[in-house]
N, C-alpha and C positions, 0 to 999 in steps of 0.2 A: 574315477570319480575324484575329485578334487577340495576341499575344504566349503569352497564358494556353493558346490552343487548339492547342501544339504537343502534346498530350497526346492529341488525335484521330491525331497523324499513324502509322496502326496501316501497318508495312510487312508484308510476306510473304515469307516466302524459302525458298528453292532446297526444290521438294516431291519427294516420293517417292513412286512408284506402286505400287501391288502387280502381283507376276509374272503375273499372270491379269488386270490392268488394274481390278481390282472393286473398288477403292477408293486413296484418295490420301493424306498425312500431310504439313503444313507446319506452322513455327512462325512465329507473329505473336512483332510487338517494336513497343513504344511507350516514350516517354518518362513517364514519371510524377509528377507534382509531388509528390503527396506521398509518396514513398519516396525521390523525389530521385534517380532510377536509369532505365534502362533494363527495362522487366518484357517475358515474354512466355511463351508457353505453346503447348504442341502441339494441332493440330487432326486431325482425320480429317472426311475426306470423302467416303461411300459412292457411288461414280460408276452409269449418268451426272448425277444431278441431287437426290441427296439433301442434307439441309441439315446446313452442315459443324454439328460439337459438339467442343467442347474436351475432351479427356482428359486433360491434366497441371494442376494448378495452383500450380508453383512458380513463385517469383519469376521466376528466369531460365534459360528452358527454351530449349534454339535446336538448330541441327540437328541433327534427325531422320534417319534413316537406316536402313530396314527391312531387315531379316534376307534372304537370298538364297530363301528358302521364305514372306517375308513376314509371318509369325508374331509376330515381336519387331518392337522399335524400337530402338535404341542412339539417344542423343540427351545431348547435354550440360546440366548442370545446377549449379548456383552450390552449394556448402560451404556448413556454415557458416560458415566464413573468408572466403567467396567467392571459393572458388578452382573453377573450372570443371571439377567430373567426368564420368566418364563414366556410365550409368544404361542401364538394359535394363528393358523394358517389354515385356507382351504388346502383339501391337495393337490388340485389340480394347479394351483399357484398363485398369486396377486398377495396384495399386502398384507403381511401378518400383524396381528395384536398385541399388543403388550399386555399379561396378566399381574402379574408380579409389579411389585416396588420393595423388594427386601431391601433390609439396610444393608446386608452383608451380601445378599445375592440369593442363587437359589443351586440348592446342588442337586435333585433329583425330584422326580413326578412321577405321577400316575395317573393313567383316565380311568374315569368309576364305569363299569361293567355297562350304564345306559349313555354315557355319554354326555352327561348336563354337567359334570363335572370334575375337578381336578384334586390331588392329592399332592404336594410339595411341602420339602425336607428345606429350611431356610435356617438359618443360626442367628437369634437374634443376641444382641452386644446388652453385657451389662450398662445401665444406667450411666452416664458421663465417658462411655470408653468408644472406641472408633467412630470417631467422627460426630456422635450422637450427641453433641456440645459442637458447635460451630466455631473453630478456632481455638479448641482444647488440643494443642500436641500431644501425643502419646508422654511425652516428655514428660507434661505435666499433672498425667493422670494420677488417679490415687492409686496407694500401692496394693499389689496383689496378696491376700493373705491365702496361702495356700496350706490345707490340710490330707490332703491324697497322698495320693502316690504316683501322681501322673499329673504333669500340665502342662506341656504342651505337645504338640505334634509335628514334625517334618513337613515343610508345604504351609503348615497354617501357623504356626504359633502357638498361643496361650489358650489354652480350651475351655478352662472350669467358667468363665464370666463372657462366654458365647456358645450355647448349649444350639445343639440342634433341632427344632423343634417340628409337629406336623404341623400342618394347617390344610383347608380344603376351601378351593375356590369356584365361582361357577364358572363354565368353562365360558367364551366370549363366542358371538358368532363374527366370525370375522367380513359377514355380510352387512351387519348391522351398521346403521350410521353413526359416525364419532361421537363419543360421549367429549365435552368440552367446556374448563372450568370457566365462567367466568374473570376478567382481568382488570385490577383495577384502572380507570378512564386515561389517570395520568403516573407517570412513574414521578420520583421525588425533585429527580433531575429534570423533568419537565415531559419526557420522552414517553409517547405512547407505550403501552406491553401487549406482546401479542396476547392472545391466548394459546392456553397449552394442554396437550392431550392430557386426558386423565384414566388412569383403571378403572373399566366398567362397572367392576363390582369387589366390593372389600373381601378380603379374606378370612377366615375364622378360624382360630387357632384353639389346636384340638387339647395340646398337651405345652404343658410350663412345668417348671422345675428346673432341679440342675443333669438329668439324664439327659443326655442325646439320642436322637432316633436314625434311620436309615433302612435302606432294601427294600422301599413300601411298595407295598401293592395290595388292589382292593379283593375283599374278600368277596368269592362270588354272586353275593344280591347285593352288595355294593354299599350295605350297613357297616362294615366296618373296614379302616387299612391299617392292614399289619404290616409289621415293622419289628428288626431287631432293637433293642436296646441297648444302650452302651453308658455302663455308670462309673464315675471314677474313685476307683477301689481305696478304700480310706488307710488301710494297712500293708496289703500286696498282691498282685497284679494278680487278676484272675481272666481269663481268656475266652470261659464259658460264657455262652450267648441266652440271654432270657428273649424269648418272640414273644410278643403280645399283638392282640388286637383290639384297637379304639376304635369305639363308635362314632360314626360320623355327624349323630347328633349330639355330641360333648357330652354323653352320660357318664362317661367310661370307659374303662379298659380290664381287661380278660386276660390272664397269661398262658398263653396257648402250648409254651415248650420253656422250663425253667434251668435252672444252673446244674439239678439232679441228673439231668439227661446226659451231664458233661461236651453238650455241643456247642464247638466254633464254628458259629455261621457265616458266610461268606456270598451266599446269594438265597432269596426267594422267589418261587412261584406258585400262582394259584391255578391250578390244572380246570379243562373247561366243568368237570362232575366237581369242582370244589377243595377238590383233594389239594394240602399244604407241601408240597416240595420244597427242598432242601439243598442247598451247596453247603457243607459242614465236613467236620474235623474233631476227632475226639480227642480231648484237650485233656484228658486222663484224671485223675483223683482230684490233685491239686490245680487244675486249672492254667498247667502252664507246658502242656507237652504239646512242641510246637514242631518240634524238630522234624522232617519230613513230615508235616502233618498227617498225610493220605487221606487229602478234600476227597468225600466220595458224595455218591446222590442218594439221598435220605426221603421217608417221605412218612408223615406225621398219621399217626393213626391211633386210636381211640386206648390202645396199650400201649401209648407211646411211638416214638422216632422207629422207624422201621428201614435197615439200609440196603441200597436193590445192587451196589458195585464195590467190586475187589477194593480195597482202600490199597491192598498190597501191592497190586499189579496195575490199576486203573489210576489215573491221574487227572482229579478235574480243577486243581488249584492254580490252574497259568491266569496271571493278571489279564481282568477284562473276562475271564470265562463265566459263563451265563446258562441258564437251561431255558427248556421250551417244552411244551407241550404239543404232541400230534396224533391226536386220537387218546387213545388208554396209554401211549409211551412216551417216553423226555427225548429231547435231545439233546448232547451235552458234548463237551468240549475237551478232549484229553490228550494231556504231551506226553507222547514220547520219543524218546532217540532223537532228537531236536528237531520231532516235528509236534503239529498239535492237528488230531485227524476230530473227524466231527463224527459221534457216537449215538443210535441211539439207544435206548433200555427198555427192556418192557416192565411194568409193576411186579414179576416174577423174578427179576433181574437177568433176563435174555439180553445180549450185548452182541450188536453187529453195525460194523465200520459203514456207513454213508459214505464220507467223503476221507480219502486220506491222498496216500501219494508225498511229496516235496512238497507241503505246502506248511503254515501254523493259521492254522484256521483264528480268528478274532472276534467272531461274532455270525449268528444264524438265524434265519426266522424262516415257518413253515406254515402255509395253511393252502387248503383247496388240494391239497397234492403236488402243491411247489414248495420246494426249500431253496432257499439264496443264501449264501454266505459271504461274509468277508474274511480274505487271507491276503497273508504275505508268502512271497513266493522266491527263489533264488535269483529273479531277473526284475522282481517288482515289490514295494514297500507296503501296498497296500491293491486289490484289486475287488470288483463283486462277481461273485460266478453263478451262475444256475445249477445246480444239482442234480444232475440226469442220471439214468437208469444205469445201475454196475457202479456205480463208485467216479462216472465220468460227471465231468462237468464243461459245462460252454461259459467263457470269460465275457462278459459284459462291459468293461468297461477299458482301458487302455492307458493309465495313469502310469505306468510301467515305462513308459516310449522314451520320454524324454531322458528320466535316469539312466535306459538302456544306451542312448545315445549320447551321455556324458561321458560313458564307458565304464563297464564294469566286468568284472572277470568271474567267473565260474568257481566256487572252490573244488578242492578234491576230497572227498571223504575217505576215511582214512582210520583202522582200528589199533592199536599195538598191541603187544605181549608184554606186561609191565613185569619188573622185577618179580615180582610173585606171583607171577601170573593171570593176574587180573586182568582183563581186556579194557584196554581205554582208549575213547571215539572221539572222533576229531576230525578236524578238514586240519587242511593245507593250501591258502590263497596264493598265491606270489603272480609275478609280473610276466610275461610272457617271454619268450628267450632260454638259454640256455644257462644264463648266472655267469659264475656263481654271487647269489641276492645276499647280502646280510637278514641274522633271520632275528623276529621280534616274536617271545612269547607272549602269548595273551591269554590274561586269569579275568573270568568271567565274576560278578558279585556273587551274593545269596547271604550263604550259602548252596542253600536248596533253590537254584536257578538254575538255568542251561543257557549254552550258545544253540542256535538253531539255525534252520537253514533258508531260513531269510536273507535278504540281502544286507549287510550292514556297514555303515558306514565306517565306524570306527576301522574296520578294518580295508574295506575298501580304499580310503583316502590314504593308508600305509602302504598300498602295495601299486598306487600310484604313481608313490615317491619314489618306488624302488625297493623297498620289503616286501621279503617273504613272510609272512605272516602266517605262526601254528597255535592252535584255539582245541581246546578239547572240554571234556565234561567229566573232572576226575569223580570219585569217589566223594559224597556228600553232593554231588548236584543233583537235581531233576530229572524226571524220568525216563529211571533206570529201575524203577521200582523201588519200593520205601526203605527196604532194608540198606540198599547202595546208598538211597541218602542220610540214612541215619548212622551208618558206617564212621562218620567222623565227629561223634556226639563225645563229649568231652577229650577226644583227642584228634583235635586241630592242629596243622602241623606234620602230620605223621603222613599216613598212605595219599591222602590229596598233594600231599608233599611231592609224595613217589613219583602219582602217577602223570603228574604237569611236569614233571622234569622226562618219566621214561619218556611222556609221550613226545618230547622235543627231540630228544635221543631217535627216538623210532622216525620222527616224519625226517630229519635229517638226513637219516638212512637210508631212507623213501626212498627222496629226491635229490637226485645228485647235483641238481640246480643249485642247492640249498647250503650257504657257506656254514660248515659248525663253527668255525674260528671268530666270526665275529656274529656274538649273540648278544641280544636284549630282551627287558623284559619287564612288561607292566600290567596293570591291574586296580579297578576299582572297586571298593566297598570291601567286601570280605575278598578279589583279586586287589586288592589292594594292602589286607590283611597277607594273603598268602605271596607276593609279591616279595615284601616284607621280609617272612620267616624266606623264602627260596636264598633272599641274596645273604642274608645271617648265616646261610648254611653250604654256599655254591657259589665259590668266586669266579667264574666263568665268565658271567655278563661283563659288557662292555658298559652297560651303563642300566638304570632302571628307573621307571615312572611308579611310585603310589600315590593312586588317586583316591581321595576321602576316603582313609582307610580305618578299619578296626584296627586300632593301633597299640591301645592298653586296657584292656577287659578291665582292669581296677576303679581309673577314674570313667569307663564308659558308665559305669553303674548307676553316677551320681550327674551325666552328663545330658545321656542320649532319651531319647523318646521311647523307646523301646529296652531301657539299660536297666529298668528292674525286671528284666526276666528273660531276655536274650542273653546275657553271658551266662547267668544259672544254669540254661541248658543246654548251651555248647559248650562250655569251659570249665562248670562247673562252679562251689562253693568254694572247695579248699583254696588257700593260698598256695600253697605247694604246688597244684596240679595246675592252678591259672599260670605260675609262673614259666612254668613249663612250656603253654601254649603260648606266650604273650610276646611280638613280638617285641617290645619293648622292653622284656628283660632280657633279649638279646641282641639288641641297638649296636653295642658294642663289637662284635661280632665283625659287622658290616664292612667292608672296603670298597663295595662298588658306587660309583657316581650317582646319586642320587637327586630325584626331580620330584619335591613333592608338591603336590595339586591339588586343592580344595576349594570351599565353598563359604561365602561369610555366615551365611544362614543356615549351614546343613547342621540341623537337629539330629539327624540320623546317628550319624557318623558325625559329632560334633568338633568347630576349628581345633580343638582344644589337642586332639588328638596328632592332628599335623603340628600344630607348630613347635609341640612338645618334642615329637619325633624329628623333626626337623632340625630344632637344636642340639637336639642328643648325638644328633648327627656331626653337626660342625663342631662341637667340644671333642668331639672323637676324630675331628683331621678329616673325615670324609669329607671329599667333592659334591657338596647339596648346594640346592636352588629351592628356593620356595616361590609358587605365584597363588594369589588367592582373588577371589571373583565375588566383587561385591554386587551384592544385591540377589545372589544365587542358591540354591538350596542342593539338594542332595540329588536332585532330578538334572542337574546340568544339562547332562551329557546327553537327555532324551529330550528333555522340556523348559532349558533355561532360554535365556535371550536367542537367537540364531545370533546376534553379533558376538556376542559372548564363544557363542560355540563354534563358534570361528576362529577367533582368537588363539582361543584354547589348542583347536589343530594347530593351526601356524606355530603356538610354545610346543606342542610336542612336535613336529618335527623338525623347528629347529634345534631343541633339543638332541634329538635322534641323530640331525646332520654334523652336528658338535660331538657326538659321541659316537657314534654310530656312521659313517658317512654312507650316502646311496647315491647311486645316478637314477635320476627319476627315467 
């Protein structure tokens, strides 16, 4: 796979089944080079084994979500502004509806339990700010007077003065004939105006203030949608989740699950008897124990949140995981050993494996006695499968083909015996041949993340060029179970240290393919952090990449979107013991060539970090490079421009080929 072939990587996401199980609806998303964008489109697939066909063909069509009778689709779709509306479709196919005209777009819906209407999560803009003045630049807006402790966010910007709000619309029949404004006779220039569609019906908004809403879904007779809330904490960051639920005739709101409970919500659902389930995280006393959370499945009941899975051992917090209902039991989504196998529970907390095997399951849905899923898989980016009997499944769809055919390799999996004996998991990618390959280590973010065993570009496109490429999951990643990931809670640096380094030791060992003499080594976000501390401590590498890294816990505090309470509890308070872990106070240190690589936007991991680390670099004589990516946030590398993210491989490997050299 090659730089240019990120344009194969077709994913699939979170599908939909019909109530009688006779057919399924998901949207594909790929990168594009030539639109420069993300595109993707709705599918239906007539179960059990007809050949899925695309129904929508807009630019960017994403999830889908069928009417309670299955008839309709609700599914989101790009403006012309490209602002994300809402749209209602038959499902059997023909021209969808426009619901929606947010100003800002719409990030999430719901259909009410009868079907006459809809529930959507829109963000409106304070008064004179985006756009909401015709010809006001941001430039020239008034200034933001902020009193939190939080304002903005990664991906979005500025929060406090565009709150996310409900509203409930009726749903459109997309039979019905056009609703259509009239246009004045003559434009000013002389020129006829057409007329233009308009939304069928106005939307009512449930809830104002400056709280944000999310996660909604309607409560079983369809009187009220609950929703987490999310307020910005005026002193210090609290984590705990309040659920309410608003009535849909604007009377009000109920607080259904408060801060007392100590839960971080991360997903709801309303089970078909009623019953409120739960994706949450106990966020402990103080509201900010984050650190391997342990997402387990929760389910709300008259004495309180009631929990039916191991938080120790079970793992339902991988990005994108969702639950479902199937009769009296959930189904639910949980990684481990870098895969993500599809679970389900019973209300007694009974736990047995569905679907596992090589795959990281992304999304499921179940009715009639059919469950379909979406996964990634080691030969494909995205696929939909059926569910059968024993844990097998039949593949439905074949978006796999092309990327298999741009060429892609197989990793090897792979455990070591770390200096202390700890066992650390990992592949080993490389090129085919005998070698000996120069080998490039590779540090995954997170913390509390994993590599899995998907197909991935990042690494693929290195072992193209000619790298051997070793990827593991030390200590502090995902699951491995909670305690492995909370293993390196204020001391970063240390055993994740160990075990990325034994495990390059060990795969070397492996494979006699595999050159030790000439090695590299890179890494984003917190592998960018630990990138970092490796070359400070291990002159080895030939050269090294940090990408948007954690770079100085000090100013991340006062920087990052997350920076009042992500170093608290990895790195901790004291000065002493931040210094410790910080690769910044030991910059010095450094002698290896260094390439670092950021984002003009990324709030996460804010510029400030690289370019600070960057220069501390060249005052220090070190061989550094800096390249940065305007207009880019912290998602680059998954979700920035495809042209961008093109680019970006071409500087790393020529990079690699300046440092590092390979025969592709």
């Amino acid at each position: 796979m090659r730089a240019e072939d990120i344009d194969k990587l077709v994913s699939v996401g979170r599908p939909e089944i019909a109530p009688d199980g006779s057919f399924a609806v998901f949207a594909t998303s790929r990168p594009d080079l030539t639109a420069n964008r993300g595109v993707g489109q709705l599918w239906r697939v007539d179960l059990p084994d007809a050949a899925p066909r695309r129904i929508t063909r807009g630019v960017a069509d994403a999830a889908p979500r069928l009417s309670p009778d299955g008839g309709r689709i609700g599914f989101l779709r790009a403006d012309a502004k490209d602002r994300p509306q809402l749209f209602v479709m038959d499902a059997g196919g023909g021209e969808p509806v426009q619901a929606t005209d947010a100003p800002l777009g719409v990030s999430e819906f719901a259909w009410a339990p009868d079907g006459r209407s809809l529930a959507f999560v829109a963000r409106i803009p304070e008064k004179g700010r985006y756009g909401t003045v015709e010809g006001l630049d941001a430039s020239a807006e008034a200034p933001r007077h902020i009193t939190g402790i939080r304002w903005h966010a990664n991906g979005l910007g500025y929060l406090a003065d565009r709150p996310a709000q409900l509203f409930v619309v009726e749903a459109p029949d997309p039979g019905a004939e056009p609703c259509y404004e009239p246009a004045p006779a003559v434009h000013p220039e002389g020129a006829e105006l057409p007329e233009r569609t308009v939304i069928p019906a106005e939307p009512r908004q449930l809830t104002d203030g400056p709280a944000s809403y999310a996660g909604i879904v309607f409560s079983a007779d369809g009187t009220e949608v609950i929703a987490a809330v999310d307020e910005i904490e005026s002193e210090r960051r609290d984590l705990r989740t309040r659920v309410v639920a608003v009535t849909v005739d604007g009377s009000g709101e109920r607080e259904l699950l408060g801060r007392e409970a100590r839960l971080s919500v991360s997903g709801l659902h309303v089970a078909a008897d009623g019953t409120l389930a739960l994706l949450a995280f106990d966020a402990g006393e103080h509201g900010i124990d984050f650190v391997a959370p342990g997402v387990a499945l929760w389910v709300v009941e008259p004495g309180g949140p009631r929990r039916l899975t191991d938080a120790e051992t079970i793992d339902l917090g991988e990005v994108g995981s969702h639950l479902d209902d199937d009769g009296d039991d959930f189904l639910v989504q949980d990684r481990t050993r870098g895969r993500v196998r599809l679970l389900r529970v019973s209300r007694s907390g009974g736990v047995t494996e569905v679907l596992g095997g090589d795959v990281e399951v992304v999304g499921h849905a179940t009715s009639a006695g059919r469950t379909v899923a979406a996964l990634a898989a080691p030969d494909s980016f995205g696929e939909l499968v059926l569910v059968e009997g024993g844990g097998r499944r039949r593949v439905l769809t074949a978006f796999g083909e092309t990327l298999r055919a741009a060429g892609i390799v197989a990793p090897r999996e792979l455990t070591v015996t770390g200096r202390d004996g700890h066992p650390v998991h990992g592949w080993i990618a490389r090129p085919a041949g005998d070698g000996p390959f120069p080998v490039i280590l590779q540090i995954h973010g997170g913390p509390y993340a994993a590599y899995g065993v998907h197909v991935f570009d990042e690494t693929q496109v290195l072992v193209d060029a000619g790298y051997a490429v070793v990827y593991c999951n030390p200590r502090g990643s995902a699951g491995y179970g909670r305690e492995h990931g909370r293993t390196i809670r204020q001391r970063m640096g240390t055993v994740d240290f160990h075990d990325v380094v034994d495990f390059l030791e060990g795969a070397i060992a492996a494979d006699p393919a595999l050159d030790g003499s000439r090695v590299g080594v890179q890494g984003g976000s917190y592998g960018g952090y630990l990138t970092a501390w490796v070359i400070a401590h291990d002159h080895r590498f030939a050269g090294a990449i940090v990408e948007r890294g954690f770079l100085d816990p000090v100013s991340f505090q006062g920087t990052s979107d997350i920076g009042s309470f992500f170093g608290d509890e990895y790195v901790g308070t004291d000065p002493t013991a931040i210094a410790a872990q910080s690769p910044m106070a030991v910059v010095g240190q450094v002698r290896t060539p260094t390439f670092v690589v950021h984002s003009e936007l990324d709030f996460r991991c804010p510029l400030e970090q690289a370019t600070r680390y960057y220069l501390a670099l060249k005052r220090n004589g070190v061989d550094a490079e800096l390249l940065v990516f305007p207009g880019e946030d912290h998602e680059l590398t998954r979700g920035g421009r495809p042209r961008h993210r093109v680019e970006r491989f071409r500087a790393i490997l020529d990079w690699w080929q300046r440092r590092l050299p390979a025969t592709a």
